[in-house]
Structure formats: structure tokens, C-alpha cells
C-alpha positions in Angstrom: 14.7 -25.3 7.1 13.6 -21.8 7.8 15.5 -18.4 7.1 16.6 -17.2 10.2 16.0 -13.4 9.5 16.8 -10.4 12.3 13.6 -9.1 11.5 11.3 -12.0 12.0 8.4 -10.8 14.6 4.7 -10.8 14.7 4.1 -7.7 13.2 6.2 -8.4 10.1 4.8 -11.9 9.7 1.2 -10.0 9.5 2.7 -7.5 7.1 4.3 -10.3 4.8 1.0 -12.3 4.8 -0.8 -8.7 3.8 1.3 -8.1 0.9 1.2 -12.4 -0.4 -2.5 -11.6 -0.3 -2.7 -8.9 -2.4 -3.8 -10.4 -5.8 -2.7 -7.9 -8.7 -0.5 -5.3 -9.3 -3.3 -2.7 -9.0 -4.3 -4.2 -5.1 -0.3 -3.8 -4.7 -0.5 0.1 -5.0 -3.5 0.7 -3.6 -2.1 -1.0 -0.5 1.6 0.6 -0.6 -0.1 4.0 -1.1 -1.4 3.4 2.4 1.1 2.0 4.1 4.5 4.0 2.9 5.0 7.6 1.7 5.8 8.6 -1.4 9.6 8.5 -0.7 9.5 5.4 1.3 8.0 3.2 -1.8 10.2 5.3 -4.5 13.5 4.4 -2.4 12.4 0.2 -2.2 11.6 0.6 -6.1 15.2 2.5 -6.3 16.8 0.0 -4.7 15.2 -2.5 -6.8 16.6 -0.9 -9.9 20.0 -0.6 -8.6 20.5 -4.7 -7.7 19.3 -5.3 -11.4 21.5 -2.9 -12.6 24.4 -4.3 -10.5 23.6 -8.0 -11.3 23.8 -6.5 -15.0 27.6 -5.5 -14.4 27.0 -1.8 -14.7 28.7 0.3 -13.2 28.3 3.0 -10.1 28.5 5.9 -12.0 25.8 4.3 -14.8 23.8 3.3 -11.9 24.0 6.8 -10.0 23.5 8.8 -13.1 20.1 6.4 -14.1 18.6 6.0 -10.9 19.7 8.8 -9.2 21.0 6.5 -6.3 23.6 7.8 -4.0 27.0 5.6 -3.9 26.4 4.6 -0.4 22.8 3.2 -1.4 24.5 1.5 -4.4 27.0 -0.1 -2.0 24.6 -1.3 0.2 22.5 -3.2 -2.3 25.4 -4.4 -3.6 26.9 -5.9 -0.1 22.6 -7.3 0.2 23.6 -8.9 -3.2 26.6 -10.7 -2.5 26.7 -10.8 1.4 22.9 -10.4 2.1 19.9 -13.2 2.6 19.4 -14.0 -1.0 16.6 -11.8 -1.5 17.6 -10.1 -4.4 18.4 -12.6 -6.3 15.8 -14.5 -5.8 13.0 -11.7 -6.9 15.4 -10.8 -9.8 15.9 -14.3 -11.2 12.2 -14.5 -11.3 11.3 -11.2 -12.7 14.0 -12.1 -15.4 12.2 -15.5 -16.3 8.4 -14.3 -16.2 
């Protein structure tokens, strides 16, 4: 059965099947580089950093003071981590088992 996401379209199936092309971690910046700013692909990695930090029991003010995360980005990857689409955990479980 298939996800049923609020931000399944077109355009995001193309840019999905861009980035499960991309063959290495080099192609993978090259590509970001051009599609987000600066900020834009330091926040995803941020918010990155924060779910493994949460899934890791640490706490806000360990997270804040490491990441430099604000408490409402902190609160909102954690609600994606316990209420959100599985994402996540999913990503983290297999970064954990490479």
C-alpha cells in the first residue's frame, strides 16, 4: 500500500526520482548546491542532527547548545518523530546499521 503523503505531486515525484538517481555522495552535493541555498541544506542537515539526537534521549538544551537548533525546530522534529510519517526513523535506523 502506498504512503498517502500531503505533498505527493508531479513535481515532487520528479524531484524524488532526481535525488534516488544521484549515485554518490559527491553527485549529492553537487546537486543540492544547485537546487537549495546555503541555509536551506544547513537547516535539512540540522534537522537531521536533532531527530538523532532526540532518538538518543538527549535533551533540548544538549540539542540546542550542539546544533544550534531553536526549541521550536527541536519540537517539531520531535512531533515528525513520534507523530510524523515514519521518515525519520526510517533514514536513522539505516544510517545506524550501515
Amino acid at each position: 500500500m502506498e504512503y498517502q503523503s500531503k505533498i505527493r505531486d508531479d513535481q515532487v515525484d520528479m524531484l524524488f526520482d532526481a535525488i534516488l538517481c544521484l549515485k554518490d555522495r559527491e553527485e549529492c552535493y553537487r546537486f543540492f548546491e544547485d537546487l537549495c541555498t546555503i541555509n536551506e541544506i544547513k537547516s535539512l542537515a540540522q534537522r537531521l542532527e536533532v531527530a538523532v539526537m532526540l532518538r538518543e534521549k538527549r535533551t533540548y538544551h544538549e540539542i540546542a547548545e550542539k546544533t544550534g537548533a531553536s526549541t521550536a525546530t527541536i519540537s517539531r522534529v520531535n512531533r515528525s518523530l513520534t507523530y510524523g510519517a515514519d521518515g525519520y526513523n526510517r533514514v536513522i535506523d539505516r544510517l545506524t546499521s550501515k
